[in-house]
Every structure is written in C-alpha cells, then in structure tokens.
N, C-alpha and C positions, 0 to 999 in steps of 0.2 A: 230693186227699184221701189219708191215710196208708193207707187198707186198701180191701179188697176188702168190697162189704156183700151178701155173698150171705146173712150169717147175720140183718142189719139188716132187711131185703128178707121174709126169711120173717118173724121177728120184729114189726116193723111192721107188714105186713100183718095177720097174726094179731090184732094189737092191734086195728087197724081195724074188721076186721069183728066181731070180739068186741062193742068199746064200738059201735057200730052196730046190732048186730041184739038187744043186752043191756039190761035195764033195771033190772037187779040196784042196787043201793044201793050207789054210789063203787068198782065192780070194775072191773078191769082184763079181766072174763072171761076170764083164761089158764090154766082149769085141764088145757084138752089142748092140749100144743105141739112144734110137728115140731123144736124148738130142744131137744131132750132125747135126741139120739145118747148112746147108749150101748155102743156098740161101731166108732163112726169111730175113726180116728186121735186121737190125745189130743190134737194141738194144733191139730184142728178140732173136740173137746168146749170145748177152751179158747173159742175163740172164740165157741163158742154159748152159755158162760157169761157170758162179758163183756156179749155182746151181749143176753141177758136179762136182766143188771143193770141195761142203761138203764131198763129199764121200774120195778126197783125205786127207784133212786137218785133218778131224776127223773120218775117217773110219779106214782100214787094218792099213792103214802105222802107222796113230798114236799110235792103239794098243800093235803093234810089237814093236815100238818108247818104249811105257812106260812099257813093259815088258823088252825091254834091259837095262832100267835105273831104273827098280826094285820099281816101283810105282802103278806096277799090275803082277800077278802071275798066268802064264800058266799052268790049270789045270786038262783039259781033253783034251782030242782024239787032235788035232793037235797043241794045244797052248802048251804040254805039250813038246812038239819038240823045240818048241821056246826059251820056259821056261831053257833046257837043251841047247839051244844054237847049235842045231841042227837042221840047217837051206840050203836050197840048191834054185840053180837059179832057177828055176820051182817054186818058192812060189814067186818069185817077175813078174810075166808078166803081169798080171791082174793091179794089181796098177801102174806099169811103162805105159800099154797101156792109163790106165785111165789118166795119169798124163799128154803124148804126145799126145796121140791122139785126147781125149776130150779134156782134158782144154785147153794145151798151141794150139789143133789143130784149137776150135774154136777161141780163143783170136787170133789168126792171121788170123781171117775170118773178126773178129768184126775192128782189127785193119786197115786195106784194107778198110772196108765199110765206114768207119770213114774218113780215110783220104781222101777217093775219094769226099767228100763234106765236107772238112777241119773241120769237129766237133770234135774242138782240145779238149772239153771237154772229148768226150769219149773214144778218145784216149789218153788221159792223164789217164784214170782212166782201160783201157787196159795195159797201157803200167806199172802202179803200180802193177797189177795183172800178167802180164807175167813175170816182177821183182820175183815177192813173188817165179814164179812156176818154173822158173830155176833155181831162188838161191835155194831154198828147192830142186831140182835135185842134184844141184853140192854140196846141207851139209850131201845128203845119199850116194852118188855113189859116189863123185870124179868130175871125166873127166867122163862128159854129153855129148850128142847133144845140140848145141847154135846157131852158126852161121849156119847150115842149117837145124835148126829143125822146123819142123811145114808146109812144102810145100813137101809130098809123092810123086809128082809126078816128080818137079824138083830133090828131092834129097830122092830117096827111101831109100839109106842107106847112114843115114849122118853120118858126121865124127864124132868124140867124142874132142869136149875141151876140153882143160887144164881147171881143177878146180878153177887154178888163171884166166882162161880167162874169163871163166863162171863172178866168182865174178866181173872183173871188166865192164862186158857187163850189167852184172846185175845192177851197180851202172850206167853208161850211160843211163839206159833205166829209170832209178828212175830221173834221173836230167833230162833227154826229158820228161817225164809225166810233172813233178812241173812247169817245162815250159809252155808245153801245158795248163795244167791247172790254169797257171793264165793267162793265154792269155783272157779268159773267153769269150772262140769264139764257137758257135755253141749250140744248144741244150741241150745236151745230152742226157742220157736213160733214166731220170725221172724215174718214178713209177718203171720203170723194172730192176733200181739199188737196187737190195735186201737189200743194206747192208746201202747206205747213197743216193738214190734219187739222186741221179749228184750232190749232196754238193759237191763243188769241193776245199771248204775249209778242212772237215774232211779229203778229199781222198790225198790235200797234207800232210797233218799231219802222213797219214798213210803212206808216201812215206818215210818222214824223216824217224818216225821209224825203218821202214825196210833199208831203208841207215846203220841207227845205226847199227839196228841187223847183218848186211852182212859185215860190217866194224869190228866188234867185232871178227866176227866170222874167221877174217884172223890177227886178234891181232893188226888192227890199232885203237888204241884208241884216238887218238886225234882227229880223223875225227869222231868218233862214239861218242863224247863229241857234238863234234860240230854238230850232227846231231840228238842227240837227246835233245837236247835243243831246236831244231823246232819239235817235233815229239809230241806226242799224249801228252796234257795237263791235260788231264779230261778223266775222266771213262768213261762218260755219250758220249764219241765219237769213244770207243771201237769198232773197227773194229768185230764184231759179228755173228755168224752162226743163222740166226732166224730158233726157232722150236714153234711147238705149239701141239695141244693133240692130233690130226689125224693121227689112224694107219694107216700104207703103206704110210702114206701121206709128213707128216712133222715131224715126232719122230726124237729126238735127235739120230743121228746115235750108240753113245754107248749103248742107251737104248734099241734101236732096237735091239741091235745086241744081247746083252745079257740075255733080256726078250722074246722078240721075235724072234729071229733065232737061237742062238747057247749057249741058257742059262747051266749055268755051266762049260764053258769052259774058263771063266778069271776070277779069284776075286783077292783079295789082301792080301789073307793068308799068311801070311812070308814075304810080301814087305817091301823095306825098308822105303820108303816115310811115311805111316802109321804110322811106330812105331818113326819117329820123331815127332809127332803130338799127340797120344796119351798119355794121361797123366802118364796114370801107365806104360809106356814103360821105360825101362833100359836108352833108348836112346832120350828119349824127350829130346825135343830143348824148352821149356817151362822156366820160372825164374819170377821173380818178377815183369817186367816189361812185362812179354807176355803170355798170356794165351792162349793154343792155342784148348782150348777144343772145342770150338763151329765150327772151320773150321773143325776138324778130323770129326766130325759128319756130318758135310757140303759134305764133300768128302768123307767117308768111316765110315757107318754106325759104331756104337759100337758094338762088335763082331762079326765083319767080319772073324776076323785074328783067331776065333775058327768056331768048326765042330758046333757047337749046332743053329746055325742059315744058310737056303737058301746064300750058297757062290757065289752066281753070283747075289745077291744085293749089289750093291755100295753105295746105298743110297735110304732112305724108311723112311720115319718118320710117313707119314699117311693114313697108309694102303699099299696094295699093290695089284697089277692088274691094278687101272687104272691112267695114268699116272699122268694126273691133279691134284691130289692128292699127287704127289712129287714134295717135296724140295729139293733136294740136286742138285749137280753139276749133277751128271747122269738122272737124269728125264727125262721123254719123251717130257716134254716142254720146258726144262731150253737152253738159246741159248749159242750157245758154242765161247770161244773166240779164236779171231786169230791173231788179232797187239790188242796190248793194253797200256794202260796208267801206269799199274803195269808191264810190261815188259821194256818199254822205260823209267821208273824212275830206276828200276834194273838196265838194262845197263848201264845210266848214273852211277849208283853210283860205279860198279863194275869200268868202264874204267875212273873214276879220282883216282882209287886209284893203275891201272896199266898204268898210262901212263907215259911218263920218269920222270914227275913230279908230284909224287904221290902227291896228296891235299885229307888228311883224313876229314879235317872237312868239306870238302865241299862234299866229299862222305858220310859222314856221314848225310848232311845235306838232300839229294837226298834221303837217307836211309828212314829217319824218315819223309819223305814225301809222302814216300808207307806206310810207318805202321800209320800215322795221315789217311789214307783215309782207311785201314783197321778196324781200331780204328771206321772211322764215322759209318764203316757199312759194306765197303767191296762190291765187288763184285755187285755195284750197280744194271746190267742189269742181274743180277738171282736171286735177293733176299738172300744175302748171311742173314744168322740167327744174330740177334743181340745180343744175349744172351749168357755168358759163351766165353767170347773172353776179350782179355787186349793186349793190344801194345801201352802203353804208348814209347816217346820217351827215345832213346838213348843219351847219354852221352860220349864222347869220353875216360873218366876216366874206365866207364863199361868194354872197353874193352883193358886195358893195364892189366898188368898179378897177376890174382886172382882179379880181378872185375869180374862186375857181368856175365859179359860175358865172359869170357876166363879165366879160372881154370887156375893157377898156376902150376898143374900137365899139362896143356898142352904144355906148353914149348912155345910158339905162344908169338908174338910180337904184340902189340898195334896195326899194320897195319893188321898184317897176319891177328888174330881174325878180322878183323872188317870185313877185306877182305872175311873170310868164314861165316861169318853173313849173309855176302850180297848172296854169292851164295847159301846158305843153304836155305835162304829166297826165291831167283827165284828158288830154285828146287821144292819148295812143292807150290809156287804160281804157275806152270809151270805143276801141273800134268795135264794130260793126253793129252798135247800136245806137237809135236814132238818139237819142239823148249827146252825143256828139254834133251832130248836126245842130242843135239848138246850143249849144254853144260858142259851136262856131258863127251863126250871127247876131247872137247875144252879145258878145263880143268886138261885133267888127269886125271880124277877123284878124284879132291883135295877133296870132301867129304869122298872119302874112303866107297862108296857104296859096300859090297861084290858081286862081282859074285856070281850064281849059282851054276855055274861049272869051274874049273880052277883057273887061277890069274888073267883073264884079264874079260874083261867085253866086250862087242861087241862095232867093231869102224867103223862098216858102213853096208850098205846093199849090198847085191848080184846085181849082173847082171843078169838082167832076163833069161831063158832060150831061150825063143821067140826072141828075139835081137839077143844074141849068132848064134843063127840057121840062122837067117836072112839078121846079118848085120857082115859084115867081118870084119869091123871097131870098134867092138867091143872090147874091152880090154878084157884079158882074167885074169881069176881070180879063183883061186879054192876055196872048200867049206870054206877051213881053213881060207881065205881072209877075213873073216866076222871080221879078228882080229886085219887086216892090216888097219892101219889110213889112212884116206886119207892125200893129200900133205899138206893142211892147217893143220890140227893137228899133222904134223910130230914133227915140232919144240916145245921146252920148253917152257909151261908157265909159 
C-alpha cells in the first residue's frame, strides 16, 4: 500500500459507528470528526482532506449518483425512497457538511499553510483538489458557495454562485495549480499524498483532466479537446482511492456500506447499466467486435438481477465474508477511481465529435484507444479479470447504418451512432461514480435510460435542510426541484 492510513483508520471508523448507531435518512453521520486538524502541520491537514474525500467521492453522494442513473437499484428501508425518487432537503446536510466543511474546510487550511512558506508544490496539488470539490458542488446543486466558502467565521453564511461562476473559478484554480506545480518550488507532502506522493507530474495530468471534464460539462468542447490531450495518458496514473483488507479501517466505502452497515438496501436488480452488459440481456450492447461478459462479472456478479442469490453482492467470485478474497469492482480492497485515463480518452473522443467541427475519425481513433487498453486488460490498478472480454477495434464503416454497430432499424447517422457508442461506453466505464450521473443529464439522456417513476429522470440534488435553516442566501427549491436542471444543462445538446 502507498500510504500510511492513520488518517483512513480515524475516518472509517467514524463512518462506521456513525451509519451504525444513525438512522437518519442516506447520511453518512459525519457532522463531528477528529479528521478536521486545524492547527497540524499542513501536510498532515493534507491528508485528512484527501482522506475525507473518500467518503464524499465514493460514499452517499455516489450511491444516490448511481441509483439516479440506474446503475444500482434502491431496495430497502431508505434507498427505496431514492429508488421512487422520493427525495427531500433533510437527506442532503450530512454530505453537503462533509463536502464544505471537511474537505473544501481543510484544503483552505492546507492552502494558507502552503502559501505562508511558498510550497507552490502543495499548493498546486490543493488547489487541483479544491477544483475537483467545487466543480462536483456546482454539477449537483447549481449555484454553490465559491467566492466565500470555506472561512465560517469571515463568512458564516456565504453567498451562493452562479453555477457559471462556480465552473469558471474552478477552471482558474486548475490553471494556478499547473502553474504552481511546475514552478517545482518547495517540498511538498510526500508520503502524506495518498494518492501520488507530491508527483507533481501526475497531479498536473490530473488538472488537465479535470479542465476537460468541467469544460465538457458546460458544452465547450474545443477547450475540453485541448485539455484533454494534456490530461491523464496512462492508467497506471489514475488518480485512485487506495483500499486495502482492514475492517473499520481501509474497506472500499461501497463494500462497507453494503456488507458491513446497511447490507441489502442497494443491489442492481432491474438497473439499467447491468442489463447493457449482460449477455443474455434483450439489451446488451455486445457484437462481434465486443465481448462484454468478463466486465458484467467484474461489476455485477451473474444473478444479481434474480431473487435466488444474497442482493447486496455486487460482486463475489471467491467466497464471501472475507474481503481479500474479492475480485470485483466492489471489494473491500479494490481502490476505487476518481480522474482517470478511461475518462479523459471518453471525453476526448465524445467533444471531437461535438465540436463545430465534428472529426469522426479522430474520435474514433480516441475510441479505440480506450477499448485497446480494455482489450490489454483493463482496469489495471484492480485487476480487471482477463478472461471472456473482446474489444477489438472499431471501424468507421461499423457505424454508418446497418453496420456493425448501428442497426438500420435505428434510423442513427454514421456520427449520431458512433457518438452513442462513445457515451454508452463512458456510462457503464463510469459505474458507480458520480461523474456518470453528470452525464447522464448533460446529455439528455440520449441513452434513453427509463426512469423508475414518471418521464423524467432526476437533474440534480436538493439543498440541504441545515443550509436552508441557516443560511438565508440559500436558493430555495421544492421537493419537485429534484427535476429542475441546473443552468448548464438547460440548453440543447
């Protein structure tokens, strides 16, 4: 394991007994946590921010994240509210605290300590991270706190930005990191960088990325071309959540959550993502050139989607109880991703083929450059299974109409297929984190995922209740809002 998890160890446990002894409505019960030094050394607050992040990136939010986009399916006592799309501000205060308080409260502690003895290194590698944890504010809520979020005492109740502010604050803070970070001035937090040790070569890579992804996600594509052509080259520099086999300690927060705190209240009976991947599915996305048996297994064991197998396994191949013994994406040790190589080749391939000058072959070629590294193996830093997978490349001919890829009954154009290839491909690369979800209503939902309930599909999250009561600056929004887009997805894609 790359780090030390003294900060893992507090943090997980805290989770623990929290969702154990709480019956609060989808919280993570973190509103007091010994992970909020504020007077250690700056690159041990570093660490107790990273390490609070696992709980936003891959705990509640993502959960709720991939039950909106129907890649897991709320099945008891409070997911089943979710599931139904019946949702209210009282289920987001726990994760909105966790998200201001902890993360972006310490990275503005880490950021201050940094500056005050110019270690442009680790603040370039803050200022990547407080990018990540606004822009993910303003892709759930809209209009955020930004320009006065993270100092309680100057600004106990900050204003709320424009969601366009938000994004382009976010893209400023991504171009001062890449700055600081080649300045290659100072230190940095070594050993106590969880994720890449002050490499401040990966930590720019992981800027562009996120450039890309925040660029995308307001439909400039020619700056999200150009930015993700600097952005994550290689798998093997996947931006990463390390887990390992210690309970309360370091368990993969979904495995925890599901084996150990709240087992049988999400599996993926009836989800959509599943039945794109299994083979005897009406709806596989499978052909001659893709074989998609060995990830379905990777991600959702073979008969999840029936009663006759334990529905809060996602994945179990050898045995079950102790986690070391699983393979899949949900395992208690498998590390979970968060910028990556297979997202920043997606995006490129998606925005050359929406930008005013659409280039198929050259999205194509971005295409087949995710599926060549699925093909070697996949999924390098979890052991994606090698066995029962095929992604040979694509062909531009495959997808003009009745090739191999785009049925003649589907009425779809040479571009449109290749175009829903590509987001078809980051939706089920994309499960179970929230970066999926923002696609899916970026989009429109041009997959055509059915809702649970209704016609529409959820296009954002609530305002907390705690906020609301707190902060007068709060937008107000009713339960029904859950269906209201925010300002970047208003417009047509």
């Amino acid at each position: 394991m790359r780090t030390t998890f003294l900060y893992i160890i507090l943090a997980l446990a805290l989770l623990t007994g929290a969702v154990t002894a709480g019956c609060k409505k989808f919280t993570e019960g973190l509103n007091t946590s010994p992970n909020r030094p504020t007077s250690a050394p700056y690159p041990l607050v570093l660490n107790g921010a990273q390490v609070s992040g696992i709980l936003i990136y891959e705990g509640n939010l993502a959960r709720v994240a991939g039950i909106f986009s129907r890649s897991f399916t709320g099945a008891d006592r409070q997911y089943v509210d979710i599931n139904r799309y019946n949702s209210s501000a009282a289920d987001y205060n726990d994760t909105w605290d966790n998200l201001y308080s902890i993360v972006i409260g310490q990275l503005k502690v880490v950021e201050a300590g940094s500056q005050a003895v110019n270690d442009k290194t680790t603040i370039g590698i803050t200022q990547v991270m407080l990018a990540q944890a606004f822009g993910l504010a303003a892709d759930l809520w809209g209009d955020v706190p930004f320009s006065e979020a993270g100092d309680a005492v100057k600004y106990p109740t900050p204003k709320f930005d424009s969601q366009a502010d938000v994004y382009k604050g976010v893209q400023a803070l991504l171009d001062s990191a890449i700055t600081n970070l080649q300045a290659h001035v100072g230190t940095g937090p070594a050993e106590k960088d969880i994720y890449f040790q002050g490499d401040r070569g990966k930590w720019i890579a992981v800027a562009y990325t996120l450039k890309a992804r925040f660029y995308l996600h307001i439909k400039d594509y020619a700056n999200a071309i150009a930015s993700a052509q600097n952005g994550i080259d290689d798998a093997t520099n996947n931006m990463m959540d390390p887990h390992g086999t210690s309970i309360t300690a370091d368990l993969n927060i979904y495995y925890d959550f599901m084996v150990n705190q709240r087992g049988g209240y999400m599996n993926a009976q009836g989800a959509f993502a599943p039945s794109l991947l299994d083979p005897s599915s009406a709806t596989y996305r499978g052909n001659a050139k893709t074989d998609e048996t060995a990830r379905f297994q990777y991600l959702y064991q073979e008969g999840l989607m029936t009663s006759d197998l334990d529905p809060n396994v996602l994945s179990n191949f050898d045995g079950w109880g102790n986690p070391q013994n699983q393979d899949g994406f949900f395992a208690g040790d498998t590390w979970f991703p968060l910028v990556t190589f297979e997202e920043n080749q997606l995006i490129l391939a998606e925005a050359l083929i929406k930008n005013n000058s659409p280039d198929d072959a050259a999205a194509l070629q971005a295409l087949n450059k995710h599926r060549q590294y699925m093909a070697a193996g996949g999924y390098i830093n979890t052991g994606y299974l090698p066995d029962g997978h095929k992604y040979d490349d694509y062909v531009l001919a495959d997808f003009s109409s009745g090739g191999m890829a785009n049925p003649a009954s589907s009425g779809l154009t040479q571009e449109q297929a290749l175009l829903k290839e590509i987001l078809q491909e980051k939706y089920v690369t994309l499960v179970g984190q929230i970066e999926q979800f923002n696609d899916v209503r970026r989009t429109k939902n041009l997959l055509g995922i059915p809702p649970t309930k209704g016609a529409k599909l959820p296009q954002r999250f609530l305002y907390p209740q705690d906020e609301i009561n707190t902060n007068p600056n709060t937008p107000k929004l009713a339960a029904g809002d859950l269906f209201k887009e925010t300002t970047a997805n208003t417009s047509a894609y």
